[in-house]
N, C-alpha and C positions, 0 to 999 in steps of 0.2 A: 444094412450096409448100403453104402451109394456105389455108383456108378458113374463112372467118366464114360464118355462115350470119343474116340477115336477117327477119325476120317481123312481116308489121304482117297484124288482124286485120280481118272488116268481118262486123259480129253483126246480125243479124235479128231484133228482136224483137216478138212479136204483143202488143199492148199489150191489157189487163185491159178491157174496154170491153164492154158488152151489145151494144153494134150497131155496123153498119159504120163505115168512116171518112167515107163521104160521102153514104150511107142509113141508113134505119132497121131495115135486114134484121140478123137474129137474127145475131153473130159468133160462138158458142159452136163447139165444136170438134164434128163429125160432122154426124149428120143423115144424110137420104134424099138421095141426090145431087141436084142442081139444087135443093131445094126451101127455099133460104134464098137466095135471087135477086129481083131487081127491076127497073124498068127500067132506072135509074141507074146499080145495076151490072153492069148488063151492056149498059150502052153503046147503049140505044137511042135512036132519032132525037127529039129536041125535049126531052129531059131534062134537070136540070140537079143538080150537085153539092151538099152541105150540108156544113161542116166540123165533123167530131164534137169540142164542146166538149174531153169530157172528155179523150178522145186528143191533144189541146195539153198539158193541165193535165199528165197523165201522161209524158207524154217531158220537160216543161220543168222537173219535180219531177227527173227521172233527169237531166238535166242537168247541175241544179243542184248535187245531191248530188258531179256528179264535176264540178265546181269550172269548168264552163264559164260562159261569157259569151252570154248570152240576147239574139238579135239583135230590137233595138226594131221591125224590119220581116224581114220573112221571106217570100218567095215560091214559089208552088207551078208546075209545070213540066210539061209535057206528055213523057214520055219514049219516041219510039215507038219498037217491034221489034212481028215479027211472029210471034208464037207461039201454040199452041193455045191454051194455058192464060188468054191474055187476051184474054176478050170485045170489049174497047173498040179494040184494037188499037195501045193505050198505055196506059201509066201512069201516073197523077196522083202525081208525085214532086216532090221538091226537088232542084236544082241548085248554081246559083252564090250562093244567096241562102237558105243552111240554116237552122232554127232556133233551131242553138248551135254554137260554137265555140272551141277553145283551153283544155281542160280537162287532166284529167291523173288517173291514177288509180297509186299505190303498194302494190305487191306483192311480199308477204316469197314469194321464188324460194327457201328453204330454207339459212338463212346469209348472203345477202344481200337489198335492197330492192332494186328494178328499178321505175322512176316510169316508165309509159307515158303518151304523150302521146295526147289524144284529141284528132281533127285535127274530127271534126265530129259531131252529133247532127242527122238527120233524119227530117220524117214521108213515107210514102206509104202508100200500099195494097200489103195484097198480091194474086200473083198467085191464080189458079185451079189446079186439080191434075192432074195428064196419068198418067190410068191406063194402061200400054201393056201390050196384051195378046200374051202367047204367052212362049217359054221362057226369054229373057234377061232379062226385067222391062225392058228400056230402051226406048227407041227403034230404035234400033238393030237389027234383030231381032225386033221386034216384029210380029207379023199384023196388028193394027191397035190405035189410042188410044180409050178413052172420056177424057170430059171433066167435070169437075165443079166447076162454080162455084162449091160455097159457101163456100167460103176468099176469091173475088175480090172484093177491097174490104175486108177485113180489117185494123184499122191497124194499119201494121208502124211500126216506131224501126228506123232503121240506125242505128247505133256506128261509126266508124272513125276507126282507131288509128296513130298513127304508127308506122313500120316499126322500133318499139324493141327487140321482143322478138329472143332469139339466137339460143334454141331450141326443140326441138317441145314439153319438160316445161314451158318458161316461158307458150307459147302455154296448154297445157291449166291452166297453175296461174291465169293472168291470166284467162281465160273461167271457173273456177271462182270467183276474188273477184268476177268480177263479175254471175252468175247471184246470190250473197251478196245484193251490192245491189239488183238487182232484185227481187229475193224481200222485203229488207227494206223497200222503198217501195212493197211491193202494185202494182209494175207492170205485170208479169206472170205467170203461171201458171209459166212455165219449164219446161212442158213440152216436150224433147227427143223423146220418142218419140213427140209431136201434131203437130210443128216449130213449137213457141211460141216455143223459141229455136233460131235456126242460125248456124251459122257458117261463113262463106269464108274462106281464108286467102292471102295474098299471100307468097309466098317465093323468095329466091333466095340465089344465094350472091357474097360476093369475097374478095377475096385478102384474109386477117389483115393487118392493120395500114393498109390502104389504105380513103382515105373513096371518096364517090360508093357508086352499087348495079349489081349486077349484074341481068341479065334475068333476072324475072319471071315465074311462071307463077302461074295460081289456080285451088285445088283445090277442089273443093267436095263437095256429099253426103257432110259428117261430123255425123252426127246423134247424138253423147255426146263426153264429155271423151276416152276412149279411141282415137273412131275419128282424133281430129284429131291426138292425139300419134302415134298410129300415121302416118296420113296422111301428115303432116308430115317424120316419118322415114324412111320412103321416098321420097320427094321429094328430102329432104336428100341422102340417099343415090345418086339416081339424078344429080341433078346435078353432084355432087361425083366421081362416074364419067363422065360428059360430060367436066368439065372439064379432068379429067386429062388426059383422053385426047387434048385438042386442038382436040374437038366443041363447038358453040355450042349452048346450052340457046335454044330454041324460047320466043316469048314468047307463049303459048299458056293456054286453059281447059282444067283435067283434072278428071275423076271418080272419085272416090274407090271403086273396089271393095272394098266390104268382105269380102265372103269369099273374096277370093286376094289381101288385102292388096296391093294394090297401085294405084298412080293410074294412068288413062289419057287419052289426048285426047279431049276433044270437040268444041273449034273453036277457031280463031285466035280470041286476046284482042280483045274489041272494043276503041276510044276512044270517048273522048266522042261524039265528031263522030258518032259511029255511029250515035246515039241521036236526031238531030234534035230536041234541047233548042228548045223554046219556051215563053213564059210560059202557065200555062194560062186561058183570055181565060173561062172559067165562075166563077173562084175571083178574089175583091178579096184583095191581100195583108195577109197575117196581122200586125196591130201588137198586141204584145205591152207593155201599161205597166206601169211602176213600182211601181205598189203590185199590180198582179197577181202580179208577180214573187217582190216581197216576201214574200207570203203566204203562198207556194208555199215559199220558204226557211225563213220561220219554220216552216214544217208539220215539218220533214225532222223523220226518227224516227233513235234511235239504228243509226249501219250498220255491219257487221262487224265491222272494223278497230276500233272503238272498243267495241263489245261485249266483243271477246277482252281487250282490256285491262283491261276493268271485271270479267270473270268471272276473270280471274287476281289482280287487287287485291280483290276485294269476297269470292269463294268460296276462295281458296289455292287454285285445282287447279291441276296442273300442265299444260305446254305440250298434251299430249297431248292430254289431258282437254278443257279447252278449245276443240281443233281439229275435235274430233268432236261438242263440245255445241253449237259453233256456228256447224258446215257447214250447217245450215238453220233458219230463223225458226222452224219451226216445233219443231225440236229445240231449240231455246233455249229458246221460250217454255213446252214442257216441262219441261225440268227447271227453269224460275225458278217454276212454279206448282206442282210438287214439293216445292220447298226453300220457299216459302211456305206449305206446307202444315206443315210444320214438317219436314220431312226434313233429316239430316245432308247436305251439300251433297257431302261425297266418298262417301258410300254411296249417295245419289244419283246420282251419274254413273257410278260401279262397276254398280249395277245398269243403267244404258242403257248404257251403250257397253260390257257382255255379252249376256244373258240377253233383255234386251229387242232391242238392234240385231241378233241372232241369231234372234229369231221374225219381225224386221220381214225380214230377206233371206230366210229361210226360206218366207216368205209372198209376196215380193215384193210387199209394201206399201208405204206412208208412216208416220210415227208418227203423222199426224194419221188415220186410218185404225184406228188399234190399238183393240180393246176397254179395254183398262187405263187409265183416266182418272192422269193424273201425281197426284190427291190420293191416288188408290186404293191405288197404290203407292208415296206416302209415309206412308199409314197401315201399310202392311205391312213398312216399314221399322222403324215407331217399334213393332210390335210383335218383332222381330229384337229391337233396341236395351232393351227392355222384359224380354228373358228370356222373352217368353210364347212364342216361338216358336225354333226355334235357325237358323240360317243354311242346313244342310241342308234341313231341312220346310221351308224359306221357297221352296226352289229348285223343290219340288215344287207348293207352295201358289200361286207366279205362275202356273207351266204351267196349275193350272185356271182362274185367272183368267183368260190371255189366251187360253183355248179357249172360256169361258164368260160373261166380259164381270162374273163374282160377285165381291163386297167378300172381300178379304182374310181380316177377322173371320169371318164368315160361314162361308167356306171351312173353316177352321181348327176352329171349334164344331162343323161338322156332321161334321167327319171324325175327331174327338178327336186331334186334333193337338197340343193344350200342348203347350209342355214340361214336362218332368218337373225340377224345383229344389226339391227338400226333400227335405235331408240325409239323412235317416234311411232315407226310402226308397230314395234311391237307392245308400246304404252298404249294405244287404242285396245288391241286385244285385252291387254289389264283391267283397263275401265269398264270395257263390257265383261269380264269375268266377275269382275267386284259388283258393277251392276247387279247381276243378272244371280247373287249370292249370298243375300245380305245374309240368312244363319250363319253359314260358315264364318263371314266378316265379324257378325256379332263374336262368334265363337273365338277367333285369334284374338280380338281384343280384348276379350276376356282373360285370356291366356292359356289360352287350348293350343301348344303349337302345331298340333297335327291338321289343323284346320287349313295352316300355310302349304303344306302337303299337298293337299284337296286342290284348293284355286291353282298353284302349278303347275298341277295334273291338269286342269283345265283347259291352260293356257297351251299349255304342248298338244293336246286334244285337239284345240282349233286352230292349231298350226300343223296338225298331222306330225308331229313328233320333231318339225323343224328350225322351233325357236331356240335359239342358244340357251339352256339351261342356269347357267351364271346370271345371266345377263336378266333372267326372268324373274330369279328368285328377287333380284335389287330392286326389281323396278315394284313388284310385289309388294315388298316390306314396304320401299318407301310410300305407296298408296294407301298401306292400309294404316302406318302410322300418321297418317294426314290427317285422318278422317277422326283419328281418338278425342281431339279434343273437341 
């Protein structure tokens, strides 16, 4: 028998906001433990809640963008469990009455489009952070927990996706278009390795060609695109040997170990009912009007999916190109203030999706991060293009740029870089290469082309790599066909 394999997502995101979702306490990422705490969040007696404007604006903008329906009333929810990490001993969440619903987001899966349906958009807080001390890092093992609030009360957006997705590459392709949109509506940072964004995932499996789902488990602790394709596939895998064999998959919560790849249990899946849902009686429910809405709509900024289109009809670059200038806002907005600078728009992207995406991993940066301002290195393109510099010096002349953060020109001037383009001088060098060569010479006339190679190589040898390369190769050829008869 086969097996379809099932996957709906549920994404975490810390939304962009200076302060918390229902105080005024600093939400920036770090800090001295506890010292970004108040009474509100942390749940002391006779306190009461504030709903952070902007944290509505920002999820109902990401909303909107994935084509949901803005609920005119929306209610906030008391959700209790008892955990260290939550001071208050609940969480001010949303329920039965979320703040957007029925949206849909499409995803080229590589040859096809896969339209995921997005079941809802929520706000809460988030939780606090459970440091557990001793050799396992978990709980589990642990000699004991500290605890640190200043995450608690942090506004989170939950995502959650209809269970469209098939498998673990569509789960990781769909959480990369949509960190895309996040990133292009300024929602959130999307830091993965701060948990700006996280992701749960729901999977299971049934029989190929049969509707309904099969039982369920959700894994969690996948903190990058990799750990969750990973995750996901052994999941895949471990169920799909269950079921073979006759075994019932457990509808159960796993943790995702990363360094022995593999998921494990952590507790029987809650339900609702677990959570003791009540309205929360400190918050009036949140009405969202019409022209608030609107405004938020007209706002929306150009998002991925339509960027890639417009960088393939407006620059000619191909698929490729594309996929890499516009895996993030801010490598977009790079190379368009490059190609504004007057750069050739594919010598442009030849240089970042090389020489520059090769120092940014080398460094483990961001490009916005990089010394090399995208003008700087559209001016060091148009002098490539210009003849004043050749393609090789150019490759050495970035290197001090982004060690140095110095202009192109500059560079160039103070280290006598030109190139060398005028004729005359550079046909002496010819002469004495041919001189100073005659096998090889014998060899070209023979009809060896590799030998034209050789003497080139020469010539830029005793020009230290400065003689225009076009201009060498002509003057080459025509010496050595002089001499054949």
């Amino acid at each position: 028998m086969g097996w379809e394999t099932v996957i709906g997502l549920e994404i975490h995101v810390e939304l962009k906001t200076a302060s918390k979702m229902f105080c005024g306490c600093d939400a920036s990422f770090g800090g001295e433990p506890n010292t970004r705490t108040c009474p509100v969040c942390l749940g002391l007696p006779g306190v009461l809640p504030v709903l952070n404007r902007r944290a509505v604006e920002l999820a109902a903008r990401f909303a909107l963008a994935l084509g949901c329906s803005i609920a005119p009333l929306s209610v906030f929810h008391r959700k209790n469990y008892f955990y260290p990490d939550m001071p208050k001993n609940f969480q001010i969440s949303q329920y039965d009455l979320p703040l957007a619903t029925a949206g849909y987001l499409e995803v080229d899966m590589g040859g096809f489009t896969r339209r995921v349906g997005i079941i809802r958009v929520h706000l809460e807080e988030d939780t606090g952070k459970s440091v557990h001390i001793g050799e396992s890092g978990r709980i589990h093992g642990a000699d004991y927990s500290l605890e640190d609030f200043n995450r608690a009360g942090v506004p989170l957006m939950e995502v959650v996706t209809e269970p469209d997705l098939r498998s673990p590459e569509e789960a990781r392709l769909f959480l990369q278009e949509l960190k895309g949109i996040l990133e292009a509506l300024e929602v959130s940072d999307c830091r993965m390795e701060e948990g700006s964004l996280r992701c749960d995932a729901n999977i299971s499996l049934r029989p190929e060609g049969e509707g309904g789902f099969g039982v369920k488990t959700e894994v969690k602790n996948m903190n990058s695109f990799r750990s969750l394709q990973r995750a996901l596939a052994f999941e895949e895998e471990r169920q799909r040997a269950l079921l073979q064999s006759g075994m019932e998959v457990v509808q159960e919560t796993r943790h995702w170990n990363e360094e022995e790849g593999v998921t494990q249990p952590m507790r029987t899946k809650e339900y609702a009912y677990d959570y003791r849902y009540f309205p929360e009686p400190d918050l009036v429910p949140l009405e969202l009007g019409p022209d608030f809405i609107e405004s938020l709509r007209s706002s929306l900024p150009e998002l991925p999916a339509a960027k890639r289109e417009r960088f393939r009809r407006e620059y000619g670059l191909p698929p490729q190109d594309v996929a890499v200038l516009t895996s993030s806002r801010a490598m977009a907005d790079y190379f368009e203030r490059g190609v504004a600078a007057g750069a050739d728009p594919k010598a442009m992207s030849n240089w970042m999706m090389g020489e520059l995406s090769a120092h940014l991993n080398a460094a483990g940066i961001d490009i916005s991060e990089v010394r090399v301002a995208p003008e700087m290195l559209a001016e060091m393109i148009s002098l490539i293009a210009a003849g004043t510099i050749s393609g090789k010096i150019a490759k050495s002349v970035f290197e001090e740029m982004l060690a140095t953060g110095r202009d192109a020109r500059s560079v160039v001037e103070e280290r006598g870089l030109t190139q060398i383009s005028d004729e005359k001088e550079l046909g002496k060098v010819v002469a004495a290469v041919v001189a100073a060569n005659p096998r090889s010479v014998e060899d070209y006339r023979g009809g060896k082309e590799k030998a034209l190679g050789f003497l080139v190589g020469q010539v830029m040898k005793e020009t230290k790599g400065r003689a225009n390369p076009e201009l060498v190769n002509r003057l080459m050829r025509e010496a050595l066909e002089e001499g054949k008869g």
